[in-house]
C-alpha positions as CSV (number, residue, x, y, z in Angstrom):
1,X,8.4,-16.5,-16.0
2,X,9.3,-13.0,-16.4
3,X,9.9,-10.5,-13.6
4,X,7.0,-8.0,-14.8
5,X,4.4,-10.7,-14.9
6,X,5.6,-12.4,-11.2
7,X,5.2,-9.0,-10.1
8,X,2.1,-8.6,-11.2
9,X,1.1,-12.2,-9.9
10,X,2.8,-11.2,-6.1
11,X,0.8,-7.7,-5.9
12,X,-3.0,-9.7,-7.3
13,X,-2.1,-12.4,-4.0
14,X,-1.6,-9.4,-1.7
15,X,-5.0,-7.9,-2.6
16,X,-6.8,-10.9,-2.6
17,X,-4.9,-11.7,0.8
18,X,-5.7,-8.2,2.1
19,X,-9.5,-8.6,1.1
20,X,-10.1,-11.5,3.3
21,X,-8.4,-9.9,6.7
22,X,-11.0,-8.6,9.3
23,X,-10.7,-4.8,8.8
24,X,-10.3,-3.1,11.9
25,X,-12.0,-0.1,13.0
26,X,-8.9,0.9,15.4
27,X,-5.2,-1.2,16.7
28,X,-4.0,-0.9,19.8
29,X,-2.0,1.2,19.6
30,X,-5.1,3.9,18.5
31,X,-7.0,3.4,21.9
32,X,-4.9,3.8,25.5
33,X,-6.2,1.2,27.8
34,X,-5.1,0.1,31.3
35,X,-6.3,-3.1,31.2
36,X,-4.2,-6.0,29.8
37,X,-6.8,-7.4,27.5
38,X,-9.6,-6.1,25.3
39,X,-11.5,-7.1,22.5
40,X,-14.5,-5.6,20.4
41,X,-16.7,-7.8,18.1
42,X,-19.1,-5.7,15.8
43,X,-22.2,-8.3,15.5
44,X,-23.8,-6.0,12.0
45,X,-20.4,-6.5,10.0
46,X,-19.1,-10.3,12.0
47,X,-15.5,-9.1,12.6
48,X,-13.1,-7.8,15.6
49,X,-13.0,-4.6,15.2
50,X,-10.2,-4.0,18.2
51,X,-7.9,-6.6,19.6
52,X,-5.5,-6.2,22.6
53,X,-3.4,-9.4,23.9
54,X,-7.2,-11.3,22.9
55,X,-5.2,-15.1,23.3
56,X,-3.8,-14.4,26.5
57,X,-5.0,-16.8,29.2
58,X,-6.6,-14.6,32.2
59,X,-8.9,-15.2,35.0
60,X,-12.8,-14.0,34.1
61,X,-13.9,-13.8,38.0
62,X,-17.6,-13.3,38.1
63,X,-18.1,-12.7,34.0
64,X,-18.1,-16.3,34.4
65,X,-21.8,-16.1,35.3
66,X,-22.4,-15.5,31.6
67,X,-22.2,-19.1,31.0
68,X,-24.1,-20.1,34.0
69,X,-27.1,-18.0,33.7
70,X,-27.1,-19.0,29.8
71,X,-27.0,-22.7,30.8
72,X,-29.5,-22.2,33.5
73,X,-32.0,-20.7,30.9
74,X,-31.6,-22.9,28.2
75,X,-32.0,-26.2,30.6
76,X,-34.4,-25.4,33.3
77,X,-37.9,-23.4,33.0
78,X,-37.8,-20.0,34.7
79,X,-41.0,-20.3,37.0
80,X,-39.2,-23.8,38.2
81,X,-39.0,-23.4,42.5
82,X,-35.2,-24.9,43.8
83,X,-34.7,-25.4,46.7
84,X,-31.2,-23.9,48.1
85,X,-28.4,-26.0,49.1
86,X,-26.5,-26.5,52.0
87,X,-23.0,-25.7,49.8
88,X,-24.4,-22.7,48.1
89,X,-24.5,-20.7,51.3
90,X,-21.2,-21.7,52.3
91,X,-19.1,-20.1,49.6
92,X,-19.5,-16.2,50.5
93,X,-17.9,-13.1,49.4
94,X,-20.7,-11.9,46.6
95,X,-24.6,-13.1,47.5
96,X,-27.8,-12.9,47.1
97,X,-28.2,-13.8,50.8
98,X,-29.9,-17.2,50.1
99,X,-30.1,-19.5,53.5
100,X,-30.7,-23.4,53.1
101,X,-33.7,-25.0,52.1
102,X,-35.2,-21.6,50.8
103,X,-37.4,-22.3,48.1
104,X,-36.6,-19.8,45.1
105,X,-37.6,-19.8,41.5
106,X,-35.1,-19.8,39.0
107,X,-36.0,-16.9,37.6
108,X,-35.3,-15.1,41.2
109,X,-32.1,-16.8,40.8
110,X,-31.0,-15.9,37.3
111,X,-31.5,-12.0,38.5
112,X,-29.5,-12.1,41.9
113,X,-26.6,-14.1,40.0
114,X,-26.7,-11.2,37.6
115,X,-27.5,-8.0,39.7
116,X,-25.9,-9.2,43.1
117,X,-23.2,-11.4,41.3
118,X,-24.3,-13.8,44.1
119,X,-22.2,-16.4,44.0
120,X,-25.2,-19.0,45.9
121,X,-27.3,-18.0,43.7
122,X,-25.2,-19.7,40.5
123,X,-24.1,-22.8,43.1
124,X,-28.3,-22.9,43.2
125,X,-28.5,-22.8,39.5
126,X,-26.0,-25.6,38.8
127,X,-27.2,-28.1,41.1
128,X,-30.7,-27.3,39.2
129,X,-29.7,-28.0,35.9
130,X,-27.7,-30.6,36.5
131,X,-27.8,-32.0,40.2
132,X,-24.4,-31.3,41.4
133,X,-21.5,-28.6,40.3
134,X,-19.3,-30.9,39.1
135,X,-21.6,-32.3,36.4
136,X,-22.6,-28.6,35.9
137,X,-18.6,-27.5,35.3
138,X,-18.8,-30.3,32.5
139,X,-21.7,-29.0,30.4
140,X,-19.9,-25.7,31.1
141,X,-16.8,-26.5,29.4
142,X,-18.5,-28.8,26.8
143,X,-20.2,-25.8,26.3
144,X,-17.3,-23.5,25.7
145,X,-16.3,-26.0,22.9
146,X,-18.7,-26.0,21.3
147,X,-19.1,-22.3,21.4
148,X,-15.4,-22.2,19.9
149,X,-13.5,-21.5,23.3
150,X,-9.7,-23.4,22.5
151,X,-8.3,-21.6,26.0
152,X,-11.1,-22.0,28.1
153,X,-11.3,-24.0,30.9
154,X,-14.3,-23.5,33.9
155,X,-13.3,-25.2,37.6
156,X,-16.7,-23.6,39.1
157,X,-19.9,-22.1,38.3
158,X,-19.5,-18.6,39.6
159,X,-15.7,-17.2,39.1
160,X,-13.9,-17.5,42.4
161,X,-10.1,-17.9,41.9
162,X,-9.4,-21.8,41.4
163,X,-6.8,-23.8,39.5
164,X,-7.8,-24.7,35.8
165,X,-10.3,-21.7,35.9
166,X,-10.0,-19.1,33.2
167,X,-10.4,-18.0,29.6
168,X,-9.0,-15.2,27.5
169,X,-10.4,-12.1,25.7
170,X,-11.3,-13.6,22.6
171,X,-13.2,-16.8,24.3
172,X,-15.1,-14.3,26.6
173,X,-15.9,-13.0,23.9
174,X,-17.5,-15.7,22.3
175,X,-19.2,-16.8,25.4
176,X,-20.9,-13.5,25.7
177,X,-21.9,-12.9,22.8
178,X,-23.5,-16.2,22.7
179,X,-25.1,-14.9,26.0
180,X,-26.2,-11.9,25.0
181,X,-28.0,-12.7,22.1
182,X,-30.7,-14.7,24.6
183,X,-33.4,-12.2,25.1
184,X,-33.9,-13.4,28.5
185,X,-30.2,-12.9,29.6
186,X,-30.0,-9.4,27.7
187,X,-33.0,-8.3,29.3
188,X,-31.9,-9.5,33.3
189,X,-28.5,-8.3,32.8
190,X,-29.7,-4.8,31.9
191,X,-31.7,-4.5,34.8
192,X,-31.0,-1.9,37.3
193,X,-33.6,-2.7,39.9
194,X,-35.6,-6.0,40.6
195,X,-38.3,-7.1,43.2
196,X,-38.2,-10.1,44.5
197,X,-41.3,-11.1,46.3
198,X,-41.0,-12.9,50.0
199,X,-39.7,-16.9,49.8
200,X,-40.2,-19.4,52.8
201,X,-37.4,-18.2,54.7
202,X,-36.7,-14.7,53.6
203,X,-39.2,-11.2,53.5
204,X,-39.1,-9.7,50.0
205,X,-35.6,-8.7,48.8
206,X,-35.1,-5.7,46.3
207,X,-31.7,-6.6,44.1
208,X,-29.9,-3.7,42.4
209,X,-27.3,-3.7,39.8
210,X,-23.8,-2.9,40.8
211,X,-22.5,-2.3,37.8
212,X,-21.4,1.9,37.0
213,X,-21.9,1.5,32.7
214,X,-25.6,0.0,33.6
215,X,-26.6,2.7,36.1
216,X,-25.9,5.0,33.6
217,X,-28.3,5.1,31.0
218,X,-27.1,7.7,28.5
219,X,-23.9,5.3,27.5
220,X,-25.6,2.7,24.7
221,X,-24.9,-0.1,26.9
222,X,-27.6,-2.4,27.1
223,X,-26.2,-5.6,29.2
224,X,-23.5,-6.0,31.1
225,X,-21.7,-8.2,33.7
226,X,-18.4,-7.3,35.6
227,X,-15.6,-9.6,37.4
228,X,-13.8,-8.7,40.2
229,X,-11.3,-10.3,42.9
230,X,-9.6,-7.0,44.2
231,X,-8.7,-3.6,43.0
232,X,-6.0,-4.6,40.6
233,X,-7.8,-8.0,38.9
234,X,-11.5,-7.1,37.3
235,X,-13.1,-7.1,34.4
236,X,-16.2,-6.2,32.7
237,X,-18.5,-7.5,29.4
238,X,-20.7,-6.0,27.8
239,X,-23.2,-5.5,24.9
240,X,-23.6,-2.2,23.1
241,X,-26.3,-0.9,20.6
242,X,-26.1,2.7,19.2
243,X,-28.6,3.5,15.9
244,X,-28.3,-0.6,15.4
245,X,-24.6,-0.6,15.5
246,X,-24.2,-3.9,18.0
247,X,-21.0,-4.4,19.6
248,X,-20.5,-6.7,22.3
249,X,-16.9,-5.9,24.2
250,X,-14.9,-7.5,26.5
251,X,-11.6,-6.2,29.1
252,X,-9.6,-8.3,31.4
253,X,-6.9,-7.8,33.6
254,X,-8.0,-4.2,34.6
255,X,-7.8,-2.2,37.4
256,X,-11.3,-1.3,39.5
257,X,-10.6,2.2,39.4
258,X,-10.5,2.1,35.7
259,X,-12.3,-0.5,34.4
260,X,-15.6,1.7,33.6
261,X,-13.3,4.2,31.9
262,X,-12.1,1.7,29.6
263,X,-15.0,0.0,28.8
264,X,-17.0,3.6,28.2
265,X,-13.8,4.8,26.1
266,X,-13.2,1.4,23.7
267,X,-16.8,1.1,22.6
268,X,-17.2,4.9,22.0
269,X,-14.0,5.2,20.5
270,X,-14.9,2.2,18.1
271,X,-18.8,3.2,17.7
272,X,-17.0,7.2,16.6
273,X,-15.0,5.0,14.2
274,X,-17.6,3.1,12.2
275,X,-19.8,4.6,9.3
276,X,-23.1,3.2,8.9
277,X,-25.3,3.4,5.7
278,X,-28.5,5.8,6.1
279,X,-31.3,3.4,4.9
280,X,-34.2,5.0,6.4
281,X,-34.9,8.7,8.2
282,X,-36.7,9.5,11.4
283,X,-40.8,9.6,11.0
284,X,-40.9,8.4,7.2
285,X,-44.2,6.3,6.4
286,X,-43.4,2.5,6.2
287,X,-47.4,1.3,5.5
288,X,-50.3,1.2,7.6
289,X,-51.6,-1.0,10.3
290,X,-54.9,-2.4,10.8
291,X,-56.5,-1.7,14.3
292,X,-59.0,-4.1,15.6
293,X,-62.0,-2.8,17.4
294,X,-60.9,0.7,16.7
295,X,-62.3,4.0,16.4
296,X,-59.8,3.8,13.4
297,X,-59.4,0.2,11.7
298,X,-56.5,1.3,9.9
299,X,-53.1,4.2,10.7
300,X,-50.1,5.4,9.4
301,X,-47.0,4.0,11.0
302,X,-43.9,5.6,10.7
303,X,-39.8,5.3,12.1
304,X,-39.4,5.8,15.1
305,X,-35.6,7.1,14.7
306,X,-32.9,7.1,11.7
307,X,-32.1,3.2,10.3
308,X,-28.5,2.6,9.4
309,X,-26.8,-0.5,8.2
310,X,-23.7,-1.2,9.6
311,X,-21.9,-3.3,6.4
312,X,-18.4,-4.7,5.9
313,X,-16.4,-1.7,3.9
314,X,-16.1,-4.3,0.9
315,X,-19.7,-4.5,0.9
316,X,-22.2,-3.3,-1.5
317,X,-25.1,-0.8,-0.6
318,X,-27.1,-2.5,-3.2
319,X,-27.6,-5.4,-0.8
320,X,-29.3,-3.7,1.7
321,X,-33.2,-4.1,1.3
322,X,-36.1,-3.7,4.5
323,X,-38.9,-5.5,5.3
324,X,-41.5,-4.3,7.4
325,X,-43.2,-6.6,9.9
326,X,-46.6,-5.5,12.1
327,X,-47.7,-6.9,14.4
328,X,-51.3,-8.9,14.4
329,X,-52.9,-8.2,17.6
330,X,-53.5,-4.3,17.7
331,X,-56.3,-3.4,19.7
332,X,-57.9,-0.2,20.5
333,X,-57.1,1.8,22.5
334,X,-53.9,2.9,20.5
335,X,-52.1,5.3,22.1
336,X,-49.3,8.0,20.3
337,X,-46.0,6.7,20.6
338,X,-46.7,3.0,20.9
339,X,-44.6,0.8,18.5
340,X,-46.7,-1.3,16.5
341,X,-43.9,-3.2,14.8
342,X,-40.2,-2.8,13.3
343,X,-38.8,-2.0,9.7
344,X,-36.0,-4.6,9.4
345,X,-32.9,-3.5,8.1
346,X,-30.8,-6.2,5.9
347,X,-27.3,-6.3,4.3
348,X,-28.2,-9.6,2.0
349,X,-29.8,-12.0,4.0
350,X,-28.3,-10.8,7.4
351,X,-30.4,-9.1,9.8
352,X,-28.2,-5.8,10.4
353,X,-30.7,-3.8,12.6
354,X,-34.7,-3.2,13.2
355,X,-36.2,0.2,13.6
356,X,-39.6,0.2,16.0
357,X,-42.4,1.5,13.9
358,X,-44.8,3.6,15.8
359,X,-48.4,5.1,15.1
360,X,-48.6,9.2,15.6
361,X,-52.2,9.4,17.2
362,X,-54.7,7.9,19.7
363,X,-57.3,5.5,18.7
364,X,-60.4,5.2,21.3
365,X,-61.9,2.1,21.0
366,X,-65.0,2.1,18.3
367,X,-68.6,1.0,18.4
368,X,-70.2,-2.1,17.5
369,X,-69.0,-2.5,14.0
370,X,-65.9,-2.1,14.8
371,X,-66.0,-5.7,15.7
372,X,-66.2,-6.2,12.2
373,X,-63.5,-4.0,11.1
374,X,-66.0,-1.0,10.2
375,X,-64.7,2.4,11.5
376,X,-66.7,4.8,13.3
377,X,-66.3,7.1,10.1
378,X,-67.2,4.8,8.0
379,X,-70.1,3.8,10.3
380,X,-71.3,7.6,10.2
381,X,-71.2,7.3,6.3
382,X,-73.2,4.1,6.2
383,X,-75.4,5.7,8.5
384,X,-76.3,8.6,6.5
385,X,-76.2,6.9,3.4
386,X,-78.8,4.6,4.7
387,X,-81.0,7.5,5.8
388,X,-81.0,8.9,2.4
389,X,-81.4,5.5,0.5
390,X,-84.8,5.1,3.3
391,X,-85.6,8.5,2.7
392,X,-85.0,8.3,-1.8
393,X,-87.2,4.7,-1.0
394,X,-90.2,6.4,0.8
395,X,-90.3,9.4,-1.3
396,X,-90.2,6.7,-4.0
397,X,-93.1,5.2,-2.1
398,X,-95.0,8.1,-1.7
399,X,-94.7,9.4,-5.3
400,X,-95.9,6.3,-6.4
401,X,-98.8,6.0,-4.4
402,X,-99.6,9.6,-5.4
403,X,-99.5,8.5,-9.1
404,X,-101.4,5.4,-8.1
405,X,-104.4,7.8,-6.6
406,X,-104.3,10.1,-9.5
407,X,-104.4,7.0,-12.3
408,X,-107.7,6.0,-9.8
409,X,-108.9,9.5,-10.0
410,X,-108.2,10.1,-13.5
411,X,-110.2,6.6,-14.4
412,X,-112.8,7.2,-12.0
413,X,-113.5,11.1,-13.8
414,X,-113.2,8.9,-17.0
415,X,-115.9,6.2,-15.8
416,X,-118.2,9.0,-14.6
417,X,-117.3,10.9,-18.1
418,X,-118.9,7.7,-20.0
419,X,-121.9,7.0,-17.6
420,X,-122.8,10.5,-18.2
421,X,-122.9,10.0,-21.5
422,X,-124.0,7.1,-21.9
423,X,-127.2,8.7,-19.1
424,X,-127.7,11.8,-21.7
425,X,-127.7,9.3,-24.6
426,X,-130.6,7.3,-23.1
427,X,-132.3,10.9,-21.8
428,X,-132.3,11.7,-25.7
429,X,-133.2,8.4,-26.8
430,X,-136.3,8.5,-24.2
431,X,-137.2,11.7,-25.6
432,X,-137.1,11.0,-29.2
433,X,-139.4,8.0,-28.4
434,X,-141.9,10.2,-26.4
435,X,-142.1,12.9,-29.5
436,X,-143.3,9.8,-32.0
């Protein structure tokens, strides 16, 4: 083989090689964190996008709760009532303040293990799904297996420091993005305030989220759930969503005085970095909805904001296509602004992002025939053209009874016509007979 043509074989292995590496949005050496550990995973394209010391084994402290509350929601129904163990109110430090034998639904539960980071309240959880902790630590790491966790090992449900108990960047990364993608999770870890009405042993409690990136709700960070031991050993996951770009991001081994400034700077720094594709603009029609029992059965929806598609660079833009999807069960009254359903936004077969679609008017509910999908214009129109349809019939009536009457008339002058005649015929005929 000659030298020109191994050449040419070495540089077609690079690019092929090259091709099938993650492409990264920024290194570390790009972004200036304090924390030890960091990683960001860009759900639209399905690659790291930053990586910071991601296999290095670290203690998750109360990010651990990810896995709990996941479990929690997947095994046991959320209107379920537990009552509260002895053990859970024994362990301390973070709480929801639960007391034993207080009867608590698990969806109570879910949102003081997520809010208050309460440590009883995840001890509740795991003797729920799976009657003790220890059974409960199992399906954990079982879990984290399965997930694809290789250095991840779970000693209890809740985080405190204990021997075989931690993880590293990339596994927590894995765990919560497994987490956040449960609607239910999302939504509870995102909350910033939650009523909890009174129990058996407690008056109602109000839980608020501690966490600085949630508070703040100009940031594009939709969920999130911190870990902390002291000031020098925290960390903080989270989920991100900015014009569809979805990023969830994880940093460990931080420092509590800047562990929000890290978080906020790596996802903006990495969100700055990315380019979507413009699919769609802001208020562009996308179809029309159907609006039962409406003044209106039918109205123009439109895009609520801008749609982008966030694609791997080596991806084509002729992949991306949208589907629009309404939703069924409209009913008056419609009010402007309300989101009626989403344009879906996808790169091949991959749901990359959804746009709410929204209607641009009020719609007061319609009369009667609205019940059968007839608007109130088009019951005005019916209306009218019934009225002159009644009206063309009875002039149509009339003039025909008025022809009738003068066909009568006309025959009756013609019967008259003849019997006169046929009178002044026999007058003659009389007379004639008289003269002879």
């Amino acid at each position: 083989m000659n030298r020109k043509k191994t050449v040419s074989i070495l540089i077609a292995l690079i690019v092929i090689m090259t091709s099938c590496m993650p492409v990264y949005a920024k290194n570390s050496d790009d972004i200036k964190l304090d924390s030890e550990c960091a990683i960001v995973y860009c759900e639209n394209t399905g690659e790291v996008v930053y990586s910071k010391n991601i296999h290095e084994r670290i203690e998750p402290f109360s990010i651990t709760k990810l896995m709990t509350a996941m479990l929690a929601i997947q095994n046991v129904p959320l209107d379920k009532v537990v009552k509260v163990p002895y053990e859970a109110t024994l362990i301390g430090e973070s709480t929801m303040g639960l007391v034993e034998g207080e009867k608590v639904t698990v969806k109570d539960l879910l949102y003081g293990a997520m809010l208050n980071s309460g440590n009883d309240a995840c001890y509740t959880l795991a003797v729920a799904v799976s009657g003790s902790e220890e059974e409960f630590v199992k399906l954990m790491n079982k879990t984290a297996k399965n997930i694809g966790c290789k250095e991840t090992s779970f000693a209890n449900s809740h985080g405190m420091r204990a021997k075989k108990h931690y993880t590293t960047a990339y596994d927590m990364m894995l765990i919560s993005k497994t987490a956040f993608a449960n609607d239910t999770l999302a939504k509870i870890s995102g909350t910033k305030t939650y009523k909890m009405g009174k129990t058996n042993k407690s008056d109602a409690r109000v839980l608020k989220n501690h966490i600085e990136v949630i508070q703040d709700s100009d940031n594009y960070i939709q969920s999130a759930k911190t870990g902390t031991w002291d000031e020098d050993h925290c960390g903080i996951s989270v989920y991100y969503n900015k014009d569809g770009l979805k990023l969830v991001a994880v940093i460990l081994g931080a420092k509590m005085s800047t562990r929000t400034d890290d978080i906020t700077k790596l996802v903006n720094a990495i969100s700055d970095s990315v380019e979507g594709v413009k699919v769609v603009g802001k208020n562009k029609v996308q179809g029309k909805i159907r609006i039962k029992h409406g003044a209106k059965t039918r109205l123009e929806v439109y895009t609520r904001e801008i749609g982008y598609a966030f694609v791997p660079k080596e991806a084509s833009e002729s992949l991306i296509r949208t589907e629009v999807v309404l939703d069924n069960d409209v009913t008056a009254p419609v009010k402007k602004g309300d989101v009626v359903g989403c344009l879906e936004i996808y790169a091949a077969d991959d749901l990359v992002n959804k746009v709410d679609l929204i209607v641009k008017e009020d719609v007061a509910e319609g009369w009667f025939p609205s019940y059968f999908g007839i608007s109130n214009f088009t019951t005005v129109v019916i209306c009218v053209v019934g009225v002159l349809i009644l009206c063309i019939y009875i002039w149509i009536v009339i003039e025909r009874a008025k022809a009738k009457r003068r066909k009568a008339l006309r025959r009756k002058q013609q019967i008259e016509r003849i019997a006169m005649e046929q009178l002044r015929r026999e007058e003659d005929h009389k007379v004639r007979e008289w003269r002879f």
